[in-house]
C-alpha atoms as an extended CHARMM CRD file, in Angstrom:
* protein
*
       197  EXT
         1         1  UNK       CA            -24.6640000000      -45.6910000000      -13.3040000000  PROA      1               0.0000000000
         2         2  UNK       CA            -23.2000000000      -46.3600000000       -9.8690000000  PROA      2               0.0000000000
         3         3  UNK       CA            -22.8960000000      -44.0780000000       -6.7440000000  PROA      3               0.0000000000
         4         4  UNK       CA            -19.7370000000      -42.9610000000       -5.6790000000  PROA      4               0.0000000000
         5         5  UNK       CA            -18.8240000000      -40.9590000000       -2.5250000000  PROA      5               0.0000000000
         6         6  UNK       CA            -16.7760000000      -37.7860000000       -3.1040000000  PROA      6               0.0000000000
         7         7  UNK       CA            -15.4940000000      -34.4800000000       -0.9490000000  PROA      7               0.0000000000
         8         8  UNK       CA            -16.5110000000      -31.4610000000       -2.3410000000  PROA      8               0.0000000000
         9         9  UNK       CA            -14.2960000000      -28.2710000000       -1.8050000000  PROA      9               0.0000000000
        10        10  UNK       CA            -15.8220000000      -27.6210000000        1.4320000000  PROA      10              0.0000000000
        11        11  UNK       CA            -15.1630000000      -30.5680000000        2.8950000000  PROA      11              0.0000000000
        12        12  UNK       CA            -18.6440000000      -31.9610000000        3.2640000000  PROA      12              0.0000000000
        13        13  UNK       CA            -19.1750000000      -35.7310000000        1.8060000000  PROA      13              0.0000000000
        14        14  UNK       CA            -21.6460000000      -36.5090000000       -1.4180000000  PROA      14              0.0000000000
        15        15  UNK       CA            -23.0840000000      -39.2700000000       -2.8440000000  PROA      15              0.0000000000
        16        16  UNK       CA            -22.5200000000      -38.5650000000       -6.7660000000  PROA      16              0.0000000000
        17        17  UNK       CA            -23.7380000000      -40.2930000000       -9.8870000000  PROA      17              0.0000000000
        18        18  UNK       CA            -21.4250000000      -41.6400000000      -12.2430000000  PROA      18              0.0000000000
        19        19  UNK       CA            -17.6120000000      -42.1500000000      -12.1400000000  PROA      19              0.0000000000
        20        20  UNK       CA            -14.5060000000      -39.8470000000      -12.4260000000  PROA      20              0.0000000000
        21        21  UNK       CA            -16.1730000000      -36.7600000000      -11.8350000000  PROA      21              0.0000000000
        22        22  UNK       CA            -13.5110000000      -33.7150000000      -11.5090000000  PROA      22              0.0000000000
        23        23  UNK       CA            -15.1090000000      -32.2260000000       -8.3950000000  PROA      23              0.0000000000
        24        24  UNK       CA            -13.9450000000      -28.4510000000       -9.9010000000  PROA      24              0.0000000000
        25        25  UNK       CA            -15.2160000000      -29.0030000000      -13.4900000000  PROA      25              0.0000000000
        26        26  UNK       CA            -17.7470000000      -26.5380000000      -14.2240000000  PROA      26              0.0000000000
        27        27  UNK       CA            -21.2330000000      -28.2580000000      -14.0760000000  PROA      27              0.0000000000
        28        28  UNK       CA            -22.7720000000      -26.4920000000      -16.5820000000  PROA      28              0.0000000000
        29        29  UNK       CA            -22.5240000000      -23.5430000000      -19.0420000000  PROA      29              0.0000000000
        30        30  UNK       CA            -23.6420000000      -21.0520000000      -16.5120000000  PROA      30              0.0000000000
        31        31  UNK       CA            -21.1540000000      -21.9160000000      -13.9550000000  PROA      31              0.0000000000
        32        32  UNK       CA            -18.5710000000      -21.7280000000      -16.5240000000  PROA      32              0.0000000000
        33        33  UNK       CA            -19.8700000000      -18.0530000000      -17.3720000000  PROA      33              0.0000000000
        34        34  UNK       CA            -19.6480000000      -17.2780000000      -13.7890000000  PROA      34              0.0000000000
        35        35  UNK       CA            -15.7490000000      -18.6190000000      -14.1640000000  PROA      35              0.0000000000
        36        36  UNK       CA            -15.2150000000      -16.1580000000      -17.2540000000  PROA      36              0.0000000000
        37        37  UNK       CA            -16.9530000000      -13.5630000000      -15.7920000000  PROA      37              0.0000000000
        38        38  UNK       CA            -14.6100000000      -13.6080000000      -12.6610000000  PROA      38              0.0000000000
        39        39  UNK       CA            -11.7230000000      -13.5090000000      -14.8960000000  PROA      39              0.0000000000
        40        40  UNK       CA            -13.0530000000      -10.3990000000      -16.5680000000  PROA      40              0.0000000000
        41        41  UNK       CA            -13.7280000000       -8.7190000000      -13.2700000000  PROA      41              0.0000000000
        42        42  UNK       CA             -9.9290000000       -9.3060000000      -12.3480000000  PROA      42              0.0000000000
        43        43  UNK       CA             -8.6010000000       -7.9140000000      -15.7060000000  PROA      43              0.0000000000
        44        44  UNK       CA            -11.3570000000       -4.7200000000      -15.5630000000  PROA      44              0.0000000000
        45        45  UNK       CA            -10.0990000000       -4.1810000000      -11.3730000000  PROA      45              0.0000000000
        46        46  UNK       CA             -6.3770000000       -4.0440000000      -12.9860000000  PROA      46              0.0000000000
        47        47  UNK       CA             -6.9680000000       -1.6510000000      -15.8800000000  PROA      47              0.0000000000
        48        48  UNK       CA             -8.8890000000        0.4430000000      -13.0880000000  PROA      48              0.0000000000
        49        49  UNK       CA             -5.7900000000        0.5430000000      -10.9100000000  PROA      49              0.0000000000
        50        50  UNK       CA             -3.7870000000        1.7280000000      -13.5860000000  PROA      50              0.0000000000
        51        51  UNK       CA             -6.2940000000        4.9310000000      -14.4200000000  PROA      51              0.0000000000
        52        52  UNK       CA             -5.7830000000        5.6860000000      -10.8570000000  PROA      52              0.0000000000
        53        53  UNK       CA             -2.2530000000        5.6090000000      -11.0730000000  PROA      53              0.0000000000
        54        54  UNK       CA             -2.5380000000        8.1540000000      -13.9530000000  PROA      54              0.0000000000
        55        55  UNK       CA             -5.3250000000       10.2820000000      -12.0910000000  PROA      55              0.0000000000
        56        56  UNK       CA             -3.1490000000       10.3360000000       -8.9310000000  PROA      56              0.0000000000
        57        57  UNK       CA             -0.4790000000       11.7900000000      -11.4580000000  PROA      57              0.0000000000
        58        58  UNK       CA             -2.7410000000       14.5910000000      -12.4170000000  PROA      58              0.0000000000
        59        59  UNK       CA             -3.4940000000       15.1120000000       -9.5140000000  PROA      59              0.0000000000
        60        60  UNK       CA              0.1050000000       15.2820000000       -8.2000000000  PROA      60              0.0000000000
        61        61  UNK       CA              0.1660000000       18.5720000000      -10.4870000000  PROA      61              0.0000000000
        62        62  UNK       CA             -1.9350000000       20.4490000000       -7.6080000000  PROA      62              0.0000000000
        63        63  UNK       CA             -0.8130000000       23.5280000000       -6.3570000000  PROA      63              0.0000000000
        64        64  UNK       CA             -0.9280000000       25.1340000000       -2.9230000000  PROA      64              0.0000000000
        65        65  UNK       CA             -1.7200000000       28.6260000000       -1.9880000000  PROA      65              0.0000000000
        66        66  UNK       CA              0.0180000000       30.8410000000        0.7490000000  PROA      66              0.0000000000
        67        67  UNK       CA             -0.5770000000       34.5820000000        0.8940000000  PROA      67              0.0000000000
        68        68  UNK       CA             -1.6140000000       37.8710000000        3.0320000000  PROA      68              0.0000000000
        69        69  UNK       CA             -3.1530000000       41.1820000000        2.5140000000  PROA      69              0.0000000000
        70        70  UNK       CA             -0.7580000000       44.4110000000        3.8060000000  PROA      70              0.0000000000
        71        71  UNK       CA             -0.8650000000       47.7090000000        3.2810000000  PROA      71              0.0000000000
        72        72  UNK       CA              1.6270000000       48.6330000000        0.7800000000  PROA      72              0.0000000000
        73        73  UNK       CA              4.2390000000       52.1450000000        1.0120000000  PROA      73              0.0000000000
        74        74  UNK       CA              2.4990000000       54.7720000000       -0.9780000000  PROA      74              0.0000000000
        75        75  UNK       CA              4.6050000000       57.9890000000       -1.1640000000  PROA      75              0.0000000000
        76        76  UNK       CA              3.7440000000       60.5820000000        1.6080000000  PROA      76              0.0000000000
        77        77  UNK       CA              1.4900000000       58.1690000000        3.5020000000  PROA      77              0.0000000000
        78        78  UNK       CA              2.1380000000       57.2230000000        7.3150000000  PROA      78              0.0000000000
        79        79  UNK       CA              2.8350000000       54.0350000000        7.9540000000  PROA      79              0.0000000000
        80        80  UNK       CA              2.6100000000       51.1430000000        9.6340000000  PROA      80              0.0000000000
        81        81  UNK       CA              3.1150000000       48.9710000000        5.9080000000  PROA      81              0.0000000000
        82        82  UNK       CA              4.2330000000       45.6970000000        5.2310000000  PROA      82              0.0000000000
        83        83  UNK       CA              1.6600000000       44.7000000000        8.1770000000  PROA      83              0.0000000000
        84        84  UNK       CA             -0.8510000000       41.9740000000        8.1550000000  PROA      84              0.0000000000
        85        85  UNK       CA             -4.4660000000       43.6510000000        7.7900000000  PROA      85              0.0000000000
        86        86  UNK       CA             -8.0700000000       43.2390000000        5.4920000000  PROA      86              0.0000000000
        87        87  UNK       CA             -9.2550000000       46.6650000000        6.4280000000  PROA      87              0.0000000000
        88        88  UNK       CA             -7.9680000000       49.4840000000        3.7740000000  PROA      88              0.0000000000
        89        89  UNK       CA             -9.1820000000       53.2000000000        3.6400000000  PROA      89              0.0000000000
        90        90  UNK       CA             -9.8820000000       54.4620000000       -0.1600000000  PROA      90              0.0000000000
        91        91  UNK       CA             -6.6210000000       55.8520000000       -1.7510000000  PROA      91              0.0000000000
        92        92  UNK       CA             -4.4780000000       53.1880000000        0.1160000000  PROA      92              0.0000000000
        93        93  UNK       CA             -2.5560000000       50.7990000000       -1.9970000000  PROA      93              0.0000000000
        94        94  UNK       CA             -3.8250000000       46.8580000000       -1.0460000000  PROA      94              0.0000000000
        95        95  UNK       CA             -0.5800000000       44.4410000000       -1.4130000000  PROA      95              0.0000000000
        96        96  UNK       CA             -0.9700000000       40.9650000000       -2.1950000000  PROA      96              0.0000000000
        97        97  UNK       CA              1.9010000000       38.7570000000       -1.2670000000  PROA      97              0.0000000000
        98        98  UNK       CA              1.5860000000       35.5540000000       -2.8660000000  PROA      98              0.0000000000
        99        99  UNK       CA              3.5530000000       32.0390000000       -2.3400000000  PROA      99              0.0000000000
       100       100  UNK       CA              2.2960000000       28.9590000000       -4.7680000000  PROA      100             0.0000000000
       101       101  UNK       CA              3.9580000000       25.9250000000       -4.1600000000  PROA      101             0.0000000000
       102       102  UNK       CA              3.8790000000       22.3700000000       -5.8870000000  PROA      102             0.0000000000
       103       103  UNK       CA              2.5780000000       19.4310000000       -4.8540000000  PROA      103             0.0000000000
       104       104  UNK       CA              6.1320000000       18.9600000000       -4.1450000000  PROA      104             0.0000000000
       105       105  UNK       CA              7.0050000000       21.3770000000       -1.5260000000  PROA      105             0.0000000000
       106       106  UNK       CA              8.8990000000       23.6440000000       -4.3940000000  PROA      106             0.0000000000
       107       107  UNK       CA              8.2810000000       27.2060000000       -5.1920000000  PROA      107             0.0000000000
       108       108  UNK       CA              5.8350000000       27.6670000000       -8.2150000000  PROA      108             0.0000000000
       109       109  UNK       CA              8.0270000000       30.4110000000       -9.5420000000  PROA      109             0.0000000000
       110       110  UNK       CA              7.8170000000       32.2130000000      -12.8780000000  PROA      110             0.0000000000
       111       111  UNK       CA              9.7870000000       29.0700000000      -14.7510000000  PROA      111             0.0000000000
       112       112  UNK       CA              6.7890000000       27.0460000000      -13.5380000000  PROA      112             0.0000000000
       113       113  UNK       CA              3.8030000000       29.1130000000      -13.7620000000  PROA      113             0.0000000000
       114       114  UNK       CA              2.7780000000       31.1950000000      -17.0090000000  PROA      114             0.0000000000
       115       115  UNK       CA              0.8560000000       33.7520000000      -14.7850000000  PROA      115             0.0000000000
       116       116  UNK       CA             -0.4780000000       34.4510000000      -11.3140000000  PROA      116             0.0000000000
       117       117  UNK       CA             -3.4250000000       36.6360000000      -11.1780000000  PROA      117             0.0000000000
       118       118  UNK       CA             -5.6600000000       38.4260000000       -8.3280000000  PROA      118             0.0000000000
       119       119  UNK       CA             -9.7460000000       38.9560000000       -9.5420000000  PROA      119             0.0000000000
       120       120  UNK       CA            -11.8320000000       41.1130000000       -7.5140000000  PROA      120             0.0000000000
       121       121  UNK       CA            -15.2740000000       40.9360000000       -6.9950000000  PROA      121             0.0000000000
       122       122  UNK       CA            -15.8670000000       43.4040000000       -9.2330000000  PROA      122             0.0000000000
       123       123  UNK       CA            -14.2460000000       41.7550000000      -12.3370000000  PROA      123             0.0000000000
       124       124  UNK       CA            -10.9740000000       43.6290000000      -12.4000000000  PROA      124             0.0000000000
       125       125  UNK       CA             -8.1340000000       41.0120000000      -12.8610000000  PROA      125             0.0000000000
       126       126  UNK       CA             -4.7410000000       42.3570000000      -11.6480000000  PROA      126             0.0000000000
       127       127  UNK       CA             -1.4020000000       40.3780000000      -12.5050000000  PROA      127             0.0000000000
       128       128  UNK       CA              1.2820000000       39.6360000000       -9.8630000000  PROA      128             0.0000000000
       129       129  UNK       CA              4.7420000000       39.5890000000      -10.8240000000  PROA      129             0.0000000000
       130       130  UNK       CA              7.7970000000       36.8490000000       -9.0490000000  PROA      130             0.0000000000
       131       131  UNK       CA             10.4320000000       38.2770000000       -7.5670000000  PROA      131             0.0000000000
       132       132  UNK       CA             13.1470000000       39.1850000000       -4.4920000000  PROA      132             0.0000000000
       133       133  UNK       CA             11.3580000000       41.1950000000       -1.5410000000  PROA      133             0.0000000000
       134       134  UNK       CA             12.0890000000       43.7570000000       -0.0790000000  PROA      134             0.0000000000
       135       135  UNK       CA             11.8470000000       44.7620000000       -3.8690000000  PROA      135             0.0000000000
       136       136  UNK       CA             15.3620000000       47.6530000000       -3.4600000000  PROA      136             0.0000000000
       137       137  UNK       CA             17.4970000000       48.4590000000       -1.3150000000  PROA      137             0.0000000000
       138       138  UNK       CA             17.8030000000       45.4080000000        1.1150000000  PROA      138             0.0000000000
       139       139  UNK       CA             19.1600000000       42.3290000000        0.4050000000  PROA      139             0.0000000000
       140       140  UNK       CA             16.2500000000       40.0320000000       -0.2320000000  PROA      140             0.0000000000
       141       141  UNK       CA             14.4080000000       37.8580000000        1.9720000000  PROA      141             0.0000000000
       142       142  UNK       CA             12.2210000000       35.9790000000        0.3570000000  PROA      142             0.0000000000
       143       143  UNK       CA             10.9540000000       35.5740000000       -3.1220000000  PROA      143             0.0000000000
       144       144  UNK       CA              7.1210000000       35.3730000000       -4.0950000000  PROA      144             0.0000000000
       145       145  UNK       CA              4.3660000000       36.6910000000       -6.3450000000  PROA      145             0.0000000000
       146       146  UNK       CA              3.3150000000       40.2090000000       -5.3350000000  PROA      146             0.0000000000
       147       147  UNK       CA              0.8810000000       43.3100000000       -6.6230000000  PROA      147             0.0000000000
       148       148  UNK       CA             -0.7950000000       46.0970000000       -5.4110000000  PROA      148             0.0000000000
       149       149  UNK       CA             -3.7140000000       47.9520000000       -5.9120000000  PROA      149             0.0000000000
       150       150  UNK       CA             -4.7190000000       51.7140000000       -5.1640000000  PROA      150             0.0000000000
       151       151  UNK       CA             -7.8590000000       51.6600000000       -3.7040000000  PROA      151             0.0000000000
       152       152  UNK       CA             -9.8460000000       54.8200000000       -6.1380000000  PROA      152             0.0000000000
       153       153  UNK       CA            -11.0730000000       57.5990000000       -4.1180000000  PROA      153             0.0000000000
       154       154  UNK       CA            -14.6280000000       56.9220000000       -4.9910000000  PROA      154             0.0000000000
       155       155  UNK       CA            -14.8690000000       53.5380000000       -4.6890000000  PROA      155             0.0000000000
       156       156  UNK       CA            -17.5100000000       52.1290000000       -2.4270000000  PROA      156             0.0000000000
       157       157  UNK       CA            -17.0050000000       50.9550000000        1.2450000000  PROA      157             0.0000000000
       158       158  UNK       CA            -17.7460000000       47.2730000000        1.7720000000  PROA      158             0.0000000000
       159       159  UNK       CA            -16.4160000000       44.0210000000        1.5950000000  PROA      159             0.0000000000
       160       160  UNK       CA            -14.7730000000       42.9060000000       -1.5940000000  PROA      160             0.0000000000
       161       161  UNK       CA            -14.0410000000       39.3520000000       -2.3020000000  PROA      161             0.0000000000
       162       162  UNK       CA            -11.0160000000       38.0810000000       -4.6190000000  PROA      162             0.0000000000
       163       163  UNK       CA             -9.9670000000       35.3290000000       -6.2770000000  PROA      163             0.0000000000
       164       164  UNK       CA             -6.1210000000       34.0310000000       -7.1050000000  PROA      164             0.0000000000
       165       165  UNK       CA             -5.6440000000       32.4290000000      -10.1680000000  PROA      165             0.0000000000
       166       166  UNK       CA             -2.3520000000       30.3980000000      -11.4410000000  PROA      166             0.0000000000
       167       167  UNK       CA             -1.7580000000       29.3730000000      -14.6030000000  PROA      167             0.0000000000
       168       168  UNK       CA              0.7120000000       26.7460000000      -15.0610000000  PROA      168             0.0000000000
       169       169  UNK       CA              2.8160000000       26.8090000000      -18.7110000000  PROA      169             0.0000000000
       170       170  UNK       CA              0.3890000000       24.1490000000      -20.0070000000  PROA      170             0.0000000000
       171       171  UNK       CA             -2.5190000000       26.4380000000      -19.0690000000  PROA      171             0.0000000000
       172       172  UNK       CA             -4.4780000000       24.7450000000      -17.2160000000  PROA      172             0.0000000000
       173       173  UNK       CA             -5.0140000000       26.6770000000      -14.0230000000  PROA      173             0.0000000000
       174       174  UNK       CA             -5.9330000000       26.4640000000      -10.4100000000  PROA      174             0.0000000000
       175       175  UNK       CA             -8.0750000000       28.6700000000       -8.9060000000  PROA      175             0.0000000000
       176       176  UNK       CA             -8.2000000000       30.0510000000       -4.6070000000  PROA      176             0.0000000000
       177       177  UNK       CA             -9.8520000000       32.0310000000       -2.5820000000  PROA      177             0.0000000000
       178       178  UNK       CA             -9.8080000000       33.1400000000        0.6650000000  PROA      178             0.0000000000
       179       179  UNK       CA            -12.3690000000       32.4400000000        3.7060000000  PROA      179             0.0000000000
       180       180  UNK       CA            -15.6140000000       34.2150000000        2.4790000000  PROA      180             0.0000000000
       181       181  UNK       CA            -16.9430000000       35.7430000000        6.1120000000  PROA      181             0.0000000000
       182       182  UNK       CA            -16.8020000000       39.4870000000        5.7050000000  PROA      182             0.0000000000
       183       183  UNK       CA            -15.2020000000       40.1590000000        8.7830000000  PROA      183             0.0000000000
       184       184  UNK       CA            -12.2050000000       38.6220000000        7.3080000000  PROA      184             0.0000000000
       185       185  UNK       CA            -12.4720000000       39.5770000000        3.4990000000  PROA      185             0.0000000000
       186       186  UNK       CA            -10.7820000000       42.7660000000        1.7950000000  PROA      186             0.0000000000
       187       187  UNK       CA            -12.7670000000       45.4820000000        3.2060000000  PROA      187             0.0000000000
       188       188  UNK       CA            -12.8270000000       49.2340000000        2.1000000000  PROA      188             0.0000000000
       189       189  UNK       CA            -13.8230000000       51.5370000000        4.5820000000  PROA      189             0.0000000000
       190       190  UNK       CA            -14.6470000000       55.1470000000        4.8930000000  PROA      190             0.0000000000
       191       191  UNK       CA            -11.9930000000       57.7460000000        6.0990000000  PROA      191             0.0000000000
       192       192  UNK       CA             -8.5650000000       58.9850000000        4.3790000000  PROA      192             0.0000000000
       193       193  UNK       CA             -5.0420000000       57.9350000000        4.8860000000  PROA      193             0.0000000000
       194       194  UNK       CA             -2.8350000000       59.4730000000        7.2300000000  PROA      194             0.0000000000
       195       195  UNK       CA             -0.2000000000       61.1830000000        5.8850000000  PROA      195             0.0000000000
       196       196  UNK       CA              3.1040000000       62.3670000000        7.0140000000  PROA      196             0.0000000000
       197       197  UNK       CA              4.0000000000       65.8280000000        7.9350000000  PROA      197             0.0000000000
């Protein structure tokens, strides 16, 4: 055997045995391992990039929530309605106005969705409909997913949570809800509705 000087990929000079050594050969079976292994790694990083591509498409089917809480026109009851408010006396009528867009920036309308539905606290699960608004009379202004519900005479006072749930036409389904502090949830309080004269 006989000594020869060589540069290894760092730069740095080595006194090797033998002759015609390829300075990047693997030097043994676990280096070449570590080689395979790296090549794996590579492969498994680009079949993870393309499940995220496919998640980020699932995810592109989100949906986003706008809505409000008015008191809705019951016949013989004094106004104001149509007016922003989360305080209703029993035998008012609670309206939900309802806008679901896409992930897009597009209306979720009744082509897109298979239902959009409002659950109370207490269970009861009352469908919205899509549609013009104002509903008659007036040309409309908007279109969006609306409901109402008359508050029963008995029903308790307090503060009532809700849910809104959309189903899409493959349905699967998304799921909101509103900020939970009372002050700012549905609330029924005690007292009867003005009416007119």
């Amino acid at each position: 055997m006989s000594l020869s000087a060589g540069k290894f990929q760092d730069g740095v000079s080595r006194v090797i045995l033998g002759e015609n050594i390829d300075m990047n050969a693997p030097r043994s079976k676990k280096e070449a391992f570590v080689k395979a292994s790296g090549f794996s790694a590579v492969a498994l990083a680009v079949a993870v990039l393309g499940f995220a591509d496919s998640a980020l498409a699932e995810q592109a089917k989100k949906l986003f929530f706008e809505g409000d809480l008015v008191r809705h026109n019951l016949e013989n009851q004094k106004g104001p309605f149509c007016v922003l408010t989360s305080q209703f006396k029993r035998k008012e009528a609670v309206a939900w106005r309802i806008r679901v867009l896409e992930s897009t920036g597009q209306m979720a309308d009744d082509k897109v969705l298979k239902s959009v539905v409002v659950e109370l606290g207490d269970g009861q699960k009352l469908p919205a409909h899509y549609g013009p608004h104002p509903p008659r009379g007036a040309p409309p202004t908007d279109y969006f997913w609306s409901l109402h519900w008359e508050i029963p005479a008995d029903y308790p006072t307090g503060s009532l949570g809700y849910k809104v749930i959309a189903t899409m036409m493959d349905d699967t389904t998304q799921i909101w809800e509103p900020f939970t502090r009372a002050p700012s949830q549905l609330t029924v309080i005690a007292g009867e509705p003005e009416m007119k004269i």
